[in-house]
C-alpha positions in Angstrom: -41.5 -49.9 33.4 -40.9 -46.5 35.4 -36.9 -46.5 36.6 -36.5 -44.1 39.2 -34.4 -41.0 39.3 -31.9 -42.6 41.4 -31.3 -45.9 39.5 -30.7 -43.7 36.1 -27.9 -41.3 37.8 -26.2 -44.4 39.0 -25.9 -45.8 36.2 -24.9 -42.9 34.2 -22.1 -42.4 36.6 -21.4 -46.2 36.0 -21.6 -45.9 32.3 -19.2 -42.8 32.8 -16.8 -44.3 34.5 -16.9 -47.2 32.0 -16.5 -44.6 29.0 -13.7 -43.3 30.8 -11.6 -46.3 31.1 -12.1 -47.3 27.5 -10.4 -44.1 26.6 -13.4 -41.9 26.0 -13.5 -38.4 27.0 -16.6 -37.1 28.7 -17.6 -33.2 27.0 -21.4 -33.3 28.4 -23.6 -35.2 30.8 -27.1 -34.7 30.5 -27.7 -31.9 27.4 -31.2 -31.3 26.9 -32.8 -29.5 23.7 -35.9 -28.9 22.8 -35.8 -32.2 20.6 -34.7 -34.6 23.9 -31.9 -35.7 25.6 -28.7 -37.1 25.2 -27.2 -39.1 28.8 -23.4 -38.6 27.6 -21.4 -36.3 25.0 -18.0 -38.3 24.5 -15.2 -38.4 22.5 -13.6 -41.3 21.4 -10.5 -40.6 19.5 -11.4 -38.6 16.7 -15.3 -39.6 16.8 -17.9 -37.5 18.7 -20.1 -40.3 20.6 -23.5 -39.9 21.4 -24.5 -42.2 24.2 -27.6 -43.6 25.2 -27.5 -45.4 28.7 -30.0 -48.1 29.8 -30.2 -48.9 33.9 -32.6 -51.9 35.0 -32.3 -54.1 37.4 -32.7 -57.7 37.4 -33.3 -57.8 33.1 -31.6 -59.0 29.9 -28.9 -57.0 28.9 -29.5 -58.1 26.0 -32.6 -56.3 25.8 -31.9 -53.1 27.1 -29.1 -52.8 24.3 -31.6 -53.9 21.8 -34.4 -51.3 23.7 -33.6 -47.7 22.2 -36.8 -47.2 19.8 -37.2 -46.0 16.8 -38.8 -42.9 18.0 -36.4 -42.7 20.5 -33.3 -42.8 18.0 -35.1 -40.1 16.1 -34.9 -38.0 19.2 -31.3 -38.7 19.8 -30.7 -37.6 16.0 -32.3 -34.3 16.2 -30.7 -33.8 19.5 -27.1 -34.1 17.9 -27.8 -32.1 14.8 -28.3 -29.0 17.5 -25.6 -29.9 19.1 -23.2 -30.0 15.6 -25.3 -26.5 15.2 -24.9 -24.8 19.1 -21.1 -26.0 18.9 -20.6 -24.8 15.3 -19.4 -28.3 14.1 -19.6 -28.8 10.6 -19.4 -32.1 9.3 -18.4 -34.2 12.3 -17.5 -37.5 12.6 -19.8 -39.0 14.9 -22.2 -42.1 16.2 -24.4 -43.5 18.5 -23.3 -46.0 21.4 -25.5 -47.4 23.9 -24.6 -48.5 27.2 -26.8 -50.9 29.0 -26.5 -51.5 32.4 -28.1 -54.3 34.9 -27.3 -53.4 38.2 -28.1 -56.5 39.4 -25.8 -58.7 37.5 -22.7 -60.3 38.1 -19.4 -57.0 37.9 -18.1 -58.6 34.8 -21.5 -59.0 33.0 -22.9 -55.6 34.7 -21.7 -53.0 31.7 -22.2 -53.9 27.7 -21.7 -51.8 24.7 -22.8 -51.5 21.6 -21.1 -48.7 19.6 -22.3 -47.5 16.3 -25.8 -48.7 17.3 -27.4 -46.3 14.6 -26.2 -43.8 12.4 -27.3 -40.1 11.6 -28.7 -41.3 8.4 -32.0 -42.4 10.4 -33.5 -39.0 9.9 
C-alpha cells in the first residue's frame, strides 16, 4: 500500500501532538542517515525515544502497531546508533515506540502506542 506524502505529515503532526501531551519532548522530526529514517527524536523523561509513526486510513490499528518489519527495525537501529554517534551520546538510555495512527477511526481510538516495541539489542 503506497500512503501519500500528505497522509504521513498529518499524522506525524498528530503523533506529535500526541507525544507532546503525554510529556514527551520533541528534539528532531524527520532525521535521515544514510542507514534510514527515524519520523520523531523524543525525550521521555530520562529516555531518548525513537518513534516510528504508522498513518492509514480505514485499517486495524492493531496492525499497523504490529507492521514495523524486521528489516525495517534494523534500519531504525542503525539509524540511532548514528545518532548516539553525531550527538556524542555515549551509552544512552533509549527505546523504540511506535505510534500508529488511523485517520479514519473514531478521536478516542484514532492514536495507539506501543512503547518499548523493540530494543537496540536487535542488531
Amino acid at each position: 500500500m503506497i500512503i501519500s506524502s500528505a497522509i504521513g505529515h498529518r499524522g506525524e503532526d498528530l503523533a506529535v501532538s500526541f507525544l507532546e501531551k503525554q510529556g514527551y519532548l520533541i528534539l528532531e522530526r524527520n532525521f535521515r542517515s544514510k542507514f534510514g529514517e527515524i519520523d520523531i527524536i523524543a525525550k521521555d523523561k530520562d529516555t531518548i525515544c525513537f518513534v516510528e509513526v504508522k498513518t492509514r486510513q480505514d485499517e486495524d490499528i492493531l496492525s499497523l502497531l504490529e507492521s514495523v518489519s524486521f528489516f525495517k527495525q534494523r534500519k531504525l537501529i542503525k539509524t540511532a546508533y548514528y545518532y548516539f554517534k553525531l550527538k556524542h551520546l555515549n551509552d544512552p538510555k533509549a527505546r523504540f515506540d511506535v505510534v500508529a495512527i488511523n485517520l479514519d477511526a473514531k478521536e478516542d481510538e484514532q492514536i495507539k502506542i506501543i512503547k518499548n516495541a523493540f530494543g537496540l539489542e536487535g542488531m
